[in-house]
Each structure stands twice: as C-alpha cells, then as structure tokens.
C-alpha positions in Angstrom: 183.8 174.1 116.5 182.0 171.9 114.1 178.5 171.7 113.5 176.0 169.5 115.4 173.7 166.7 114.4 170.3 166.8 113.4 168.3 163.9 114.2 164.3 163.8 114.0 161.8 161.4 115.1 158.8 160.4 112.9 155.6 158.7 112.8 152.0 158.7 113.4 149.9 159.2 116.2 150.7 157.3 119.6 153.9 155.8 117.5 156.4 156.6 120.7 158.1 159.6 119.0 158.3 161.7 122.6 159.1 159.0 124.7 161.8 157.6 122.5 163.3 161.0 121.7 163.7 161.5 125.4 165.3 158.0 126.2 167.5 158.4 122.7 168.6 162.1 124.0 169.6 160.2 127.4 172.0 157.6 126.4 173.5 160.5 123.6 174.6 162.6 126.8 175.6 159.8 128.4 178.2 159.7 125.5 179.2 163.0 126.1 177.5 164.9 124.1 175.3 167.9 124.4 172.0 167.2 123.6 168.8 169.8 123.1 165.3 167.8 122.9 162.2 169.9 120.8 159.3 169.5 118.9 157.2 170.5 116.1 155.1 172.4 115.9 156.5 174.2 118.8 159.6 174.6 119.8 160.2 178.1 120.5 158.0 180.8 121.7 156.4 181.8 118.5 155.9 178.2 117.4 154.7 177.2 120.5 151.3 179.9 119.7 150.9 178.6 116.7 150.4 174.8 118.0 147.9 175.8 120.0 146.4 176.9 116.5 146.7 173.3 115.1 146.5 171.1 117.6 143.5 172.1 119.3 140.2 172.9 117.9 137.5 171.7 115.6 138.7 169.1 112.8 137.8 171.5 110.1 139.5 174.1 111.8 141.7 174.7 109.0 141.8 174.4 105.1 145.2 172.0 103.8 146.6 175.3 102.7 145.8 177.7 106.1 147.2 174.5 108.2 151.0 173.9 105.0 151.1 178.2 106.4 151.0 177.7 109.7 153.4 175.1 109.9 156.0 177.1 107.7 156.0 179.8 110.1 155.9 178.2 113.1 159.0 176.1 111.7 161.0 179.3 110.7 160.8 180.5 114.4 161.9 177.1 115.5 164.7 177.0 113.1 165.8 180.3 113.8 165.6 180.8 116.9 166.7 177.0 118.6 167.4 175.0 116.0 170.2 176.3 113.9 171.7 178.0 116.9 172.1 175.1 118.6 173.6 173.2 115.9 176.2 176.3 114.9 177.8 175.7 118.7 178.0 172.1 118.1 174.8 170.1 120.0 173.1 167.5 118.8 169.1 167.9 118.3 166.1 165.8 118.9 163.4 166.9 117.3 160.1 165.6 117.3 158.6 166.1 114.4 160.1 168.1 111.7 159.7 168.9 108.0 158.3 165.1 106.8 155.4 165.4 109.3 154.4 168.2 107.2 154.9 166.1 104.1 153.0 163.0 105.1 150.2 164.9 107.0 149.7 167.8 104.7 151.1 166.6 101.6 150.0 163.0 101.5 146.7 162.8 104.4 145.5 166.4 103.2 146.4 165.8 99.5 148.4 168.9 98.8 150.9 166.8 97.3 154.7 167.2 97.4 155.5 170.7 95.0 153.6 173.2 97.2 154.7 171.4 100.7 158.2 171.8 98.8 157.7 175.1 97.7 156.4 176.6 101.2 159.3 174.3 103.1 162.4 175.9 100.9 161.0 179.5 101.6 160.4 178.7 105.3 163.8 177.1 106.2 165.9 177.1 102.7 168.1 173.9 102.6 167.8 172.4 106.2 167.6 169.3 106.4 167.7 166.6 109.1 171.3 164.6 109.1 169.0 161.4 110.3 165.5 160.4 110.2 163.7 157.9 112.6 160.5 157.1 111.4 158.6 155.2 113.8 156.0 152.6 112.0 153.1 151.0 113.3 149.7 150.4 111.6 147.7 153.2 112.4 144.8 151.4 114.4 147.3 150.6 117.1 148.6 154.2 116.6 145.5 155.8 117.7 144.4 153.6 120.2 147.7 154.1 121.8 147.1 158.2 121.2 143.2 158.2 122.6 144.2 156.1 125.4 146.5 159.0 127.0 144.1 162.2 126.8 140.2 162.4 126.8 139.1 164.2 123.7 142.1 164.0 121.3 144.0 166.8 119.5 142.6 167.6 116.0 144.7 164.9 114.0 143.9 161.9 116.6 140.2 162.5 116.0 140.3 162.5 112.1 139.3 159.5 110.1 141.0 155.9 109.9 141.4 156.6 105.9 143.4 159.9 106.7 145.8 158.0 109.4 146.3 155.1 106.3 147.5 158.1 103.7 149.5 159.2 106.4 151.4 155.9 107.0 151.8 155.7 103.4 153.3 159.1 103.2 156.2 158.2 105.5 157.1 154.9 104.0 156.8 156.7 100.8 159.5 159.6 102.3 161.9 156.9 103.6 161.8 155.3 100.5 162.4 158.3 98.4 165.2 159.0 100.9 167.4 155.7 101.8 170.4 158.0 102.8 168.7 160.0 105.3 165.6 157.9 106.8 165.5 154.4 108.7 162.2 152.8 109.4 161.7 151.3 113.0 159.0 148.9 114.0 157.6 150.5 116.5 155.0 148.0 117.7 157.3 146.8 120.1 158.0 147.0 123.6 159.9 150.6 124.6 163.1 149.0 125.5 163.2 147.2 121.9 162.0 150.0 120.1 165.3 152.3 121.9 167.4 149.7 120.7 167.1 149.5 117.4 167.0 153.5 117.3 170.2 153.0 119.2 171.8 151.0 116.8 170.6 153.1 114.3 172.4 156.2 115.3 175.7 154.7 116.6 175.9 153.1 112.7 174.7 156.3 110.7 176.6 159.1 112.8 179.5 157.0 114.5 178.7 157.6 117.6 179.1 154.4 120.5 175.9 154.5 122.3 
C-alpha cells in the first residue's frame, strides 16, 4: 500500500483554514479517496490538553519558549498517534495547522526566530514534512475582524496586538517563499466558493488528483 498525502492548511486568524479544510476533504472523498481531517494544536488526546493550555488563558500566559514546548509535544502525540498512522495505510490528511504555524507565530510574531523553532521541530517529529502547503492570505485586519466576529472574548492569539498579527503574515509569505515546491499562497479575501476553488485547482495540479 503506498503512503498517503499530507496536505496542511495555513494562515492567520479568521483566514477560513477550518472551513476550507472541511469542504477541500469533501470533494477529495468524493474522488475516492479516504480522507482524515485534524488540527493543530490538537489532534489526538494528548494534544487536545495541551490546546486548552494555549489557546485559552491570559495573553501572557506563556513565555515564546514555554508556548515553542508545548507545541512540540503536543505535535509528537499528533504525529504519533493520527498522523503517521494514517498516512502508513494510505489516507490522505487535512491538517489545520501544522509545523509553519509554529514558525510564523513563534518563530516570526514571538521572535524566536527559525534555528530553535527548527531545532525543537526535528526533535519533536524528525523529517515530517507536509507533501502540500495551503497558506491562506489575507491582511490581518480583515483576519481578526472575521476571528472576533465568531466568539465573544477571543482565544489568546486573536486578542494580541495588530503589530504581532503583521509579523505573523510576514512569517508565512516569508515560509512560502523559502519553500516554492511545497507551499501555494491563496487569496483568501474572497468569497468561500472562490477561495475552494483555487485550493481545488491547487491540489488536483500538485498531487494529480481530478477534483
């Protein structure tokens, strides 16, 4: 049996990434093909206790560091556990979220910078790497409006400052440039429909698959 696909969706808050994932894992098992949807950080049981960690609290909750540590282990019980499995019997994955989210946010908004977010990701999940990457642009003040409009209160990240959400948008378009191969950048300041196609199109031409 050959191995699966690895697809994540990026972005920054309120960019669409759950909503598209779910429409993008549709039309793949419409084409056959068995699909498992997940998210970071969460994912798996383990993971899933340690977003309650990040996601919810105080903004200063966490130092960079503390939050790079968390995320590592919580993505080693994803991988582990749902992720690799599911790719060793041949499904594709969805993943919200995976190891460029901890780049931009921790690595470029927090600024870590790339060698210890490197570091910590190679001992966390070795090699792994996603087979495609969707990363969802928008500018971030349509981003969180989008975000605080669906939940009172915010998570942690939605309620830090404008200048952190700009470093963060940077980070991604900095990642997709650094990887051409691997990552496609998709307006995302569209409608839902247009936004789907594009990812669409994106997938059938980078891992031949008719969607």
């Amino acid at each position: 049996m050959s191995r699966g696909r690895f697809v994540t969706l990026e972005g920054g808050e309120g960019a669409g990434k759950s909503t598209q994932t779910a429409l993008l894992a549709e039309a793949l098992r419409s084409a056959g093909l068995e699909v498992v949807t997940t998210r970071e950080p969460g994912g798996a049981p383990g993971a899933e206790e340690i977003r309650k960690l990040l996601v919810e609290g105080e903004i200063g909750r966490w130092d960079p560091i503390s939050e790079l540590l968390l995320y590592a282990a919580a993505r080693r019980d994803h991988v582990r556990t749902l992720i690799a499995p599911s790719l060793a019997r041949g499904a594709w994955v969805l993943c919200d979220r995976f190891s460029d989210s901890t780049m931009a946010y921790q690595g470029y908004g927090h600024g870590l910078g790339a060698a210890p977010v490197e570091a910590v990701q190679r001992l966390a999940i070795g090699d792994l790497v996603p087979d495609l990457t969707l990363i969802l642009d928008l500018p971030p003040e349509i981003g969180l409006a989008r975000a605080r409009g669906r939940r009172k209160g915010g998570t942690r990240y939605e309620r830090m400052d404008l200048d952190f959400h700009r470093r963060l948008r940077d980070g991604f378009l900095a990642i997709a440039r650094r990887a051409p191969a691997r990552c496609r950048v998709i307006d995302a300041r569209g409608p839902v429909q247009e936004v789907q196609s594009a990812l669409r199109n994106e997938v059938s031409r980078c891992l031949l698959v008719q969607l």
